[in-house]
C-alpha positions in Angstrom: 127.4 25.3 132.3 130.4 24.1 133.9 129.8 20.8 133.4 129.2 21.0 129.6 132.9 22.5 129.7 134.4 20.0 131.8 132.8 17.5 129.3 134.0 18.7 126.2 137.2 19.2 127.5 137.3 15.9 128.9 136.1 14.5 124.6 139.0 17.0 123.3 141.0 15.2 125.5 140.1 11.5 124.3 140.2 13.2 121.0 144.1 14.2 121.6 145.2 11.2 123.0 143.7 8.9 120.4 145.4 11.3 117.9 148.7 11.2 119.5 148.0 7.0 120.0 147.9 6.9 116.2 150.8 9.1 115.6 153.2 7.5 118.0 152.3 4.0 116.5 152.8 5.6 112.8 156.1 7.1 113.9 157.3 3.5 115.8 156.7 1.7 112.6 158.7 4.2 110.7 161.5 4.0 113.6 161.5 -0.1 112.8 161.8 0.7 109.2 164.5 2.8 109.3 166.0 0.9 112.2 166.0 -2.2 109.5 167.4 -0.1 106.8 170.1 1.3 109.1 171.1 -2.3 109.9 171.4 -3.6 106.3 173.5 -0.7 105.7 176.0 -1.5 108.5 176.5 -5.1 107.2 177.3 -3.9 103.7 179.9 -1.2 105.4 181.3 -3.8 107.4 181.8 -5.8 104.2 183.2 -2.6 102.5 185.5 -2.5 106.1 186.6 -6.0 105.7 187.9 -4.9 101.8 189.3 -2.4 102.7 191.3 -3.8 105.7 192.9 -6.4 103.3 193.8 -4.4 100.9 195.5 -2.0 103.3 197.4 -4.6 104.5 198.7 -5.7 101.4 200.0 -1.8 100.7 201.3 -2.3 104.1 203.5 -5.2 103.4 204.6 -3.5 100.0 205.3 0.0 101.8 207.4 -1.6 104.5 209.0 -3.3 102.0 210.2 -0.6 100.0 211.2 1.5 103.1 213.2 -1.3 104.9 216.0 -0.1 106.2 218.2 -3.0 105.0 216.9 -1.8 101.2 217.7 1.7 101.8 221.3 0.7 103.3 221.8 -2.0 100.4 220.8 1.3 98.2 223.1 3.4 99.6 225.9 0.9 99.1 225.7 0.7 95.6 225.3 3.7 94.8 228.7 4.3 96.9 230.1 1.9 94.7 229.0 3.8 91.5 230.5 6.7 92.9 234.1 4.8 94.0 234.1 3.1 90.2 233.5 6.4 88.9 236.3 8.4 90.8 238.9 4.9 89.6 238.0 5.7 86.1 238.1 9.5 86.5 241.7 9.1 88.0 242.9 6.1 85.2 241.8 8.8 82.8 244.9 11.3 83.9 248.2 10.2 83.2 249.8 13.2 84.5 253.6 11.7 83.0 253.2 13.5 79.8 251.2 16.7 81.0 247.7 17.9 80.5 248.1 17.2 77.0 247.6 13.2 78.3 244.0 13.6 79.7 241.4 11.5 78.2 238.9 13.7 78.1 236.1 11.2 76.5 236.3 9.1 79.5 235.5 12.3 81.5 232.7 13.2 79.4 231.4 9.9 80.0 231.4 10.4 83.9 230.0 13.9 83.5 227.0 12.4 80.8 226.4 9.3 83.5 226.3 11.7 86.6 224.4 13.8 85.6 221.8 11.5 83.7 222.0 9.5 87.2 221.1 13.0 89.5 218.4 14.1 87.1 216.7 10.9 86.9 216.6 10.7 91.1 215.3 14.1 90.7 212.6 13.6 88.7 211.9 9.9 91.4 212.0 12.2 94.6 209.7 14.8 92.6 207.0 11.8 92.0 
């Protein structure tokens, strides 16, 4: 009797590993499948990378254009200037030799209309 249970267990055995054969060869050709697919799809991201790289670059070179420091200072200088050229006409616009009655007040409206105009406008940029 023992040996017709060592001999069935010894077919369940073949059985078993002919079962896992077949699976393991079913699941390596899957694996080369997928491993296939997986490397089309990394050559189409690389080509996506490389797109993306240049075009990066390009916002790059615009971005440090717009934030160079020499643009910024040459920025600041004018709008110095604006200010200076402002403050000149604001000043021609009293003539103090005849009293208050003497102040061009249209001229000063002007400067109020322009600075202000001028501030809300960089308001509205920096708010962007």
């Amino acid at each position: 009797m023992l040996d017709f249970i060592f001999i069935i267990t010894i077919f369940f055995e073949i059985i078993l590993t002919v079962i896992c054969v077949i699976k393991i060869i079913d699941y390596d050709k899957k694996c080369k499948e997928l491993n296939e697919k997986l490397i089309l799809n990394s050559e189409i991201i690389k080509a996506i990378n490389e797109k993306i790289k240049t075009t990066i670059t390009k916002i790059n070179k615009f971005v440090s254009f717009v934030t160079n420091k020499k643009l910024i200072k040459i920025g600041q200088i004018l709008r110095t200037t604006v200010d200076v050229i402002q403050i000149i006409i604001l000043i021609r616009s009293f003539n103090l030799t005849k009293g208050a009655k003497s102040i061009n007040f249209k001229n000063i409206k002007k400067l109020l209309l322009v600075e202000t105009s001028r501030r809300i406008i960089r308001k509205l940029i920096q708010a962007m």
